[in-house]
C-alpha positions in Angstrom: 96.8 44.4 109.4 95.3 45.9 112.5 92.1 43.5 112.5 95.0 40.4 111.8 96.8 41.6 114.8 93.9 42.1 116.9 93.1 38.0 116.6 96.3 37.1 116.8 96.8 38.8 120.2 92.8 37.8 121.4 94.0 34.3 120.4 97.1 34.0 122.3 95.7 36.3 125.4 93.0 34.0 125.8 95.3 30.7 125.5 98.0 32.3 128.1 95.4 34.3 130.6 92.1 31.5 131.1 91.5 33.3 134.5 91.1 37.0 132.7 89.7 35.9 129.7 85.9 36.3 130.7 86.6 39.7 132.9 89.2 41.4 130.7 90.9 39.6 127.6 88.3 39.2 125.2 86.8 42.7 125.5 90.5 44.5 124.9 91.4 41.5 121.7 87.9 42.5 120.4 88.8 47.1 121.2 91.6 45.8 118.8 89.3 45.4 116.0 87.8 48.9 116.3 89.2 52.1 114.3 90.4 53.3 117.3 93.0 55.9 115.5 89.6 57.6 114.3 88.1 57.9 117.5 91.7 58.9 119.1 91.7 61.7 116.6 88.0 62.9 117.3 88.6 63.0 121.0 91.9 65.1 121.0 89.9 67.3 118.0 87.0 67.5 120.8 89.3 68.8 123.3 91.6 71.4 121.1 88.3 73.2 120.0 87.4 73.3 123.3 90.4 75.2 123.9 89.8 77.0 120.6 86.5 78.1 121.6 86.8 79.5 125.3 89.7 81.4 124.1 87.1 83.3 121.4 83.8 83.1 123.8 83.1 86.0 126.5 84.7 85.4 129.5 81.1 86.5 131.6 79.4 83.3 129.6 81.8 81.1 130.7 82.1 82.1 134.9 78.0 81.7 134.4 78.8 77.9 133.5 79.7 77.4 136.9 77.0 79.7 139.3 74.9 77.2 140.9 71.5 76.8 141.0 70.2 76.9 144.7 67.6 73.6 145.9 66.7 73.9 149.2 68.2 74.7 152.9 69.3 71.3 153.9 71.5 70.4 157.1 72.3 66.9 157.8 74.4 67.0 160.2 72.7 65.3 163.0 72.6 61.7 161.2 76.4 61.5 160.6 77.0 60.2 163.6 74.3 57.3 162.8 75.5 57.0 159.3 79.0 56.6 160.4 78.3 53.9 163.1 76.4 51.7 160.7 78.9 52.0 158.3 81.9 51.5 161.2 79.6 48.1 161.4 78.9 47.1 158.2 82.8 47.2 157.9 83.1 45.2 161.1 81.2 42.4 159.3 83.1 42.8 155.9 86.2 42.0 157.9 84.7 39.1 159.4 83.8 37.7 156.5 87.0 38.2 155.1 88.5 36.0 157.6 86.1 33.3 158.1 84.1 33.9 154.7 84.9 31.8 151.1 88.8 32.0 149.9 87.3 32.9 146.5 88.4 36.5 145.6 85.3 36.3 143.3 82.6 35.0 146.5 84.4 37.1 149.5 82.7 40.0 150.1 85.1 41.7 151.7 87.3 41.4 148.8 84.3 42.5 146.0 83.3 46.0 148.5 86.7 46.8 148.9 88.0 47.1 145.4 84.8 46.7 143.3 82.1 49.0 145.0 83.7 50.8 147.4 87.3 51.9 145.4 85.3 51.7 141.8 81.4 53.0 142.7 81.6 54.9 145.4 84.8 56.7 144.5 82.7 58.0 141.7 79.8 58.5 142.6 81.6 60.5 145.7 83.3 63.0 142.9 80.7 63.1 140.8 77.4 63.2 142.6 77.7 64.2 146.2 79.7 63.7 149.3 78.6 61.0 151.0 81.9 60.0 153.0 80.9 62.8 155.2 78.2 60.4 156.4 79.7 57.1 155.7 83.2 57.6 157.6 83.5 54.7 160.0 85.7 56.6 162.3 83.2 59.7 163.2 80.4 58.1 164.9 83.1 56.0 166.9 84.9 59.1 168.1 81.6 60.8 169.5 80.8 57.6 170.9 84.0 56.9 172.8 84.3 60.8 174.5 80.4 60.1 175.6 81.6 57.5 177.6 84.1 58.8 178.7 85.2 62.5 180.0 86.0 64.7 176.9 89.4 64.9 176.9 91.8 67.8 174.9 93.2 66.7 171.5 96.9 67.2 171.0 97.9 69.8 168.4 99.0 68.8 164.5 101.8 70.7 163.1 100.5 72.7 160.5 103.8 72.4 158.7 102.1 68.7 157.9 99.7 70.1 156.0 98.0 67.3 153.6 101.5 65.5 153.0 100.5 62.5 155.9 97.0 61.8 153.9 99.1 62.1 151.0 101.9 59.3 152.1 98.4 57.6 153.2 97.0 57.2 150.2 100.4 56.3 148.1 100.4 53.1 150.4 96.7 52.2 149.5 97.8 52.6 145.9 100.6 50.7 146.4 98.8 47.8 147.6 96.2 48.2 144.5 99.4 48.4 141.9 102.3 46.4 143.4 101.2 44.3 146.3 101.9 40.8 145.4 98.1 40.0 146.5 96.0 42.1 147.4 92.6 40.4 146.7 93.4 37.5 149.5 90.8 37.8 152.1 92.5 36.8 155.1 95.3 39.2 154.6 93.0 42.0 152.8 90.6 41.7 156.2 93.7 41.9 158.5 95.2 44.9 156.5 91.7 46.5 156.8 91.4 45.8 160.8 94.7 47.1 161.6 94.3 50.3 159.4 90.9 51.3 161.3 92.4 50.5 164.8 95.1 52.5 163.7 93.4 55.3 162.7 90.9 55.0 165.2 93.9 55.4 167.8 95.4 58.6 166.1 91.5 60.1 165.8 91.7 59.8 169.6 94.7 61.1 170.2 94.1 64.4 167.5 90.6 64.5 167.2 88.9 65.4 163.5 91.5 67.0 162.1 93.7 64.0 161.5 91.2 62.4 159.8 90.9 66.0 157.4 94.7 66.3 157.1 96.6 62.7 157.4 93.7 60.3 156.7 94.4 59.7 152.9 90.7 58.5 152.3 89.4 61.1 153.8 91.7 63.5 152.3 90.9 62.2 148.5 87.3 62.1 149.1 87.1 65.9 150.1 89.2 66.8 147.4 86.9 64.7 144.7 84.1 66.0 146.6 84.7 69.8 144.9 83.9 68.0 141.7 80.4 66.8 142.6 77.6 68.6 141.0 75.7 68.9 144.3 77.1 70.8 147.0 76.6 73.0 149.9 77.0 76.6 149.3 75.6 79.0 152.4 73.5 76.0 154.1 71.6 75.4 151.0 71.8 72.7 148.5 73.8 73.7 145.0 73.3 71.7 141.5 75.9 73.2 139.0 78.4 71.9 136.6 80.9 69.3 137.6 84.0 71.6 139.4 81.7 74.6 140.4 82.8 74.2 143.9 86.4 73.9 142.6 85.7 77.6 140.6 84.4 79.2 143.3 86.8 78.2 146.7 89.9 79.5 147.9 93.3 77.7 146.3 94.1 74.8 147.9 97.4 74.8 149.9 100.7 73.2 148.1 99.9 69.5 149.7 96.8 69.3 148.5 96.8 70.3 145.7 100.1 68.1 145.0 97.5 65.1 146.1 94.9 66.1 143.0 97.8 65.6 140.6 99.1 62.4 142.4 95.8 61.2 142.2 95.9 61.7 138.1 99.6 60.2 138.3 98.5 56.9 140.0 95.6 56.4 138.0 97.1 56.8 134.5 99.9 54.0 135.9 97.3 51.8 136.8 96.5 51.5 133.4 100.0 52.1 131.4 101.5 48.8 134.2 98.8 46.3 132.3 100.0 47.3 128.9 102.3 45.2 126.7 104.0 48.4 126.2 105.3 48.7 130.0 106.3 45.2 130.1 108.2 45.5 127.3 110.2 48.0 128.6 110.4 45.6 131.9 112.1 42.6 129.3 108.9 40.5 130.1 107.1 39.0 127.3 103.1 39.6 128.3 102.5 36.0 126.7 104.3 34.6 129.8 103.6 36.9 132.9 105.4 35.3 135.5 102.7 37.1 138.0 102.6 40.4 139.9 105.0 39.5 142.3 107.9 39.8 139.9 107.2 42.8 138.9 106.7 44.3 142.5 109.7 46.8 142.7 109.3 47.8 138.9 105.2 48.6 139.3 106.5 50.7 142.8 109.2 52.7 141.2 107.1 53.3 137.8 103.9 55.0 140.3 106.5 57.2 142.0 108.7 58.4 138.2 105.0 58.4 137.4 103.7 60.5 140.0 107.2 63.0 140.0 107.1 63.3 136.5 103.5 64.2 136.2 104.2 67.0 139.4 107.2 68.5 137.3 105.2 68.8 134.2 102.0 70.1 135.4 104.3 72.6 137.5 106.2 73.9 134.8 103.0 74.5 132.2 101.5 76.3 135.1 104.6 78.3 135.8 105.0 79.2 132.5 101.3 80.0 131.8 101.7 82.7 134.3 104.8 84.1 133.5 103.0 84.6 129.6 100.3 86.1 131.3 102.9 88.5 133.2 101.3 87.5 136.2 102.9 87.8 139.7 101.5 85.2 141.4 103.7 82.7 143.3 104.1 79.4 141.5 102.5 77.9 144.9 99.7 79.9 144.9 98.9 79.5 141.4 99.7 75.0 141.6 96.6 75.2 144.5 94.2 77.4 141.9 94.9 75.2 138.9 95.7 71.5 140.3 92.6 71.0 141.3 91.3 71.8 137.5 92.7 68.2 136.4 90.2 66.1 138.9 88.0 65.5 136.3 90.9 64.1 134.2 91.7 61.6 137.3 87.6 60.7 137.5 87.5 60.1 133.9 90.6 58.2 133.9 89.0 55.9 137.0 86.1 55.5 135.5 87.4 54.2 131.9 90.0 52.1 133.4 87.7 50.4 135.8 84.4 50.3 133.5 85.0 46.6 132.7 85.9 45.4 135.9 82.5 46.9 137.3 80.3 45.3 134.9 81.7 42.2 135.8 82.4 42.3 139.4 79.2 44.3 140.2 77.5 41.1 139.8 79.8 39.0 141.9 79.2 41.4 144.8 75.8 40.8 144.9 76.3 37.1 145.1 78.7 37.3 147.9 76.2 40.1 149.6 73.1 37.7 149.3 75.4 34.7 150.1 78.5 35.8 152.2 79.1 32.6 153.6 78.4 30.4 150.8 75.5 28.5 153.1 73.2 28.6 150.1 71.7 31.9 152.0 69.7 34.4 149.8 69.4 37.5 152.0 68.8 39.8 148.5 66.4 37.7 147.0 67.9 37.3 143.5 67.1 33.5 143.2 69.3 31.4 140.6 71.4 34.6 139.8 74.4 34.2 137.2 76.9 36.5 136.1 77.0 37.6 132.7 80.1 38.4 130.9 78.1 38.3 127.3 78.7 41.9 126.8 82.2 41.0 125.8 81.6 38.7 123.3 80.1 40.7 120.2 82.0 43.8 118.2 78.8 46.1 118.7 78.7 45.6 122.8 82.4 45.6 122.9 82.1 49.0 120.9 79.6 50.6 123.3 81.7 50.0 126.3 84.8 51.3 124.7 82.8 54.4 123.3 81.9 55.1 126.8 85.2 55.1 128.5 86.7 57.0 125.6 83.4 59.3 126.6 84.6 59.5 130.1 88.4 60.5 129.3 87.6 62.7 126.7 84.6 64.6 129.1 86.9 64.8 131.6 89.8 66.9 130.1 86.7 69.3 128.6 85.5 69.9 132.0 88.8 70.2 132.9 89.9 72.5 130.3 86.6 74.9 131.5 87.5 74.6 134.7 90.7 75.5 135.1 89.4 78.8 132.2 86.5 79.6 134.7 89.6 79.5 137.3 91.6 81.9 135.1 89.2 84.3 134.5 88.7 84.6 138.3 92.6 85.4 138.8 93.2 87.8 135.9 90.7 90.8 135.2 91.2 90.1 131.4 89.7 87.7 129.3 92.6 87.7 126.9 95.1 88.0 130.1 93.2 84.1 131.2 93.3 82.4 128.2 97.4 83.4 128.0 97.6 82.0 130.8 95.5 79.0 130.2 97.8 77.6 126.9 100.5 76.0 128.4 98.2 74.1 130.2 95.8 73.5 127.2 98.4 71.8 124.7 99.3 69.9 128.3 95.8 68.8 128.7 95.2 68.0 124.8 98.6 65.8 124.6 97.1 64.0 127.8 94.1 63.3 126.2 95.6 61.5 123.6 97.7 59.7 126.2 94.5 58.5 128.0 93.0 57.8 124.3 96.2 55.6 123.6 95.9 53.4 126.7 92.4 52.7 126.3 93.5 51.3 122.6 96.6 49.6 123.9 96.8 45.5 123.5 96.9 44.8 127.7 97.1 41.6 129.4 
């Protein structure tokens, strides 16, 4: 019945969708094929004996998963300023090209950087490998720049009461324009929305100096936070290699508005993927066969991120306030939301990179057209000579198979890593091992039943 369904759907989703049906459709008809209830079950199996096992393991075995290992001294500080001028221009020319470039979301490059390399690649290579917004913020260099030429000047005070709640407001509007924006992949509008955001910011930098691009900048503010996944990382001027979170394990908590912004991060994500299921639009009255396009659904996609994104604070809240009254703990439900929030990055990163994994292998390849060809003046500034893209990998079981294996990987990894992070966290707080892993099971069943959330969505038929 499952494999009948699966061609019926493939069928009809190719038939009503001929613009997705190369990047998207035929790879989710063919996921329908696969036993994906068996590999739902292994991945939720994976996580619960991860559980099962750090609450039986030594608690000194599991903080030495998360020392670092110490490279070299390394200081980079002095190129920044560089970095982040030739990145300030290499964004001057994206915009350009965004407004006098090719219409074509496909051939603008503005268009492919933005929400192919820059929100998909560098997003995760920044949590996962190393932080290299530090050197490729286009607003640093700028700011140096500007008080050269001119007399330094004193930056006006930010109320602390802020705290992280401006990046956080900051970043909800960039995901509304990824979720609910009626078009966000017009060039034109994309490169004026990009302009004005920079000369904004730009102006505020000015006015408060650094510290409103580390408190109210909401890229800025995201990419420090995913930064304390990376496995490379500064520890007493040297270079660290450890385990994905170490930095999270071994750093103060984070205050209440940040660590509100690591779960918000999980919340937006998981809706970007539950708004393109059948499922959702079902529950909007729309049949998926006949999508009348995103701007009907504008209002419904909004108010679905923000339940989303409340729902997902309450819950995570209450596991974590109940995980420390079972551990009879003391510790204030804030303080204990900035140890443990930051313990479900990995889910968001393995939740961006499953969602997204199709969409990069596609539109990777159309970036490097419009890079080598930004104009469309028959220009080959990369060298790749007759260059096509390739969507083949979507058109056999066994490739199909491979990809979904991998972003099952990714969503099943993450809420491991999560699960020892957030252990590794607990075992800092409470001078118990038994103590820690009390404290540690509300959270767990929370983070198993997510995984078979994430596990679900990935399976689920999706226009």
């Amino acid at each position: 019945m499952q494999h009948i369904r699966g061609i019926a759907i493939l069928k009809f989703t190719l038939l009503a969708f001929p613009g997705r049906a190369l990047a998207h459709a035929s790879e989710q008809g063919l996921v329908l094929l696969l036993p994906t209830d068996l590999y739902t079950g292994a991945g939720v199996a994976a996580v619960a004996l991860t559980v099962v096992a750090l609450a039986l393991l030594p608690g000194g075995l599991i903080a030495g998963l998360f020392r670092p290992v110490p490279l070299l001294a390394l200081s980079l500080r002095k190129i920044q300023p560089v970095t982040s001028m030739l990145a300030a221009l290499f964004l001057a020319l994206l915009v350009w090209a965004g407004l006098d470039g090719p219409s074509d979301p496909l051939a603008n490059p503005l268009v492919l950087m933005v929400w192919t390399v820059f929100w998909i690649g560098f997003v995760t290579v920044q949590a996962l490998i190393f932080d290299l917004w530090s050197y490729l913020n286009p607003w640093t260099g700028p700011l140096r720049l500007i008080r050269r030429c001119f007399a330094p000047w004193r930056y006006a005070s930010l109320s602390p009461a802020l705290g992280y709640w401006l990046g956080t407001l900051s970043f909800l509007a960039f995901a509304y324009l990824l979720l609910a924006d009626p078009a966000p992949a017009d060039p034109p509008r994309l490169a004026r929305l990009v302009a004005a955001y920079w000369v904004f910011t730009m102006g505020l930098t000015v006015i408060f100096g650094p510290r409103w691009l580390r408190r109210a900048e909401g890229f800025t503010v995201i990419f420090r936070a995913y930064s304390r996944l990376a496995i490379l990382g500064c520890n007493a001027g040297r270079l660290c290699l450890g385990l994905p979170g170490w930095q999270i394990v071994r750093r103060r908590p984070l205050p209440l508005s940040l660590a509100a912004l690591c779960v918000i991060l999980l919340g937006t994500g998981s809706f970007d993927g539950l708004n393109e299921t059948f499922w959702w639009l079902a529950r909007l009255g729309i049949n998926p066969l006949e999508f009348p396009g995103r701007s009907a659904v504008v209002g419904a996609n909004t108010l679905g991120m923000i339940a989303a994104n409340v729902a997902l604070l309450g819950v995570v809240a209450a596991t974590i306030g109940l995980g420390l009254r079972v551990a009879g703990s003391r510790t204030p439900l804030g303080e204990g939301f900035g140890h443990f929030a930051p313990s479900l990055l990995p889910i968001a990163l393995g939740y961006h990179v499953a969602h997204y994994l199709t969409s990069f292998l596609v539109d990777s390849q159309y970036a490097l057209v419009a890079l080598s060809d930004p104009f469309l003046t028959g220009a080959d500034w990369l060298g790749l000579g007759e260059f096509y893209v390739s969507t083949g990998f979507f058109g056999t079981r066994s490739s199909v198979r491979a990809i979904y294996l991998a972003q099952a990987g990714a969503v099943v990894i993450g809420h491991i890593v999560a699960v020892l992070v957030a252990h590794a966290t607990a075992l800092r707080l409470f001078p118990g091992h038994r103590r820690a892993a009390l404290s540690q099971a509300p959270l767990a069943v929370f983070m198993i039943g997510y995984t078979f959330f994430g596990l679900w969505l990935l399976a689920s038929p999706r226009f």
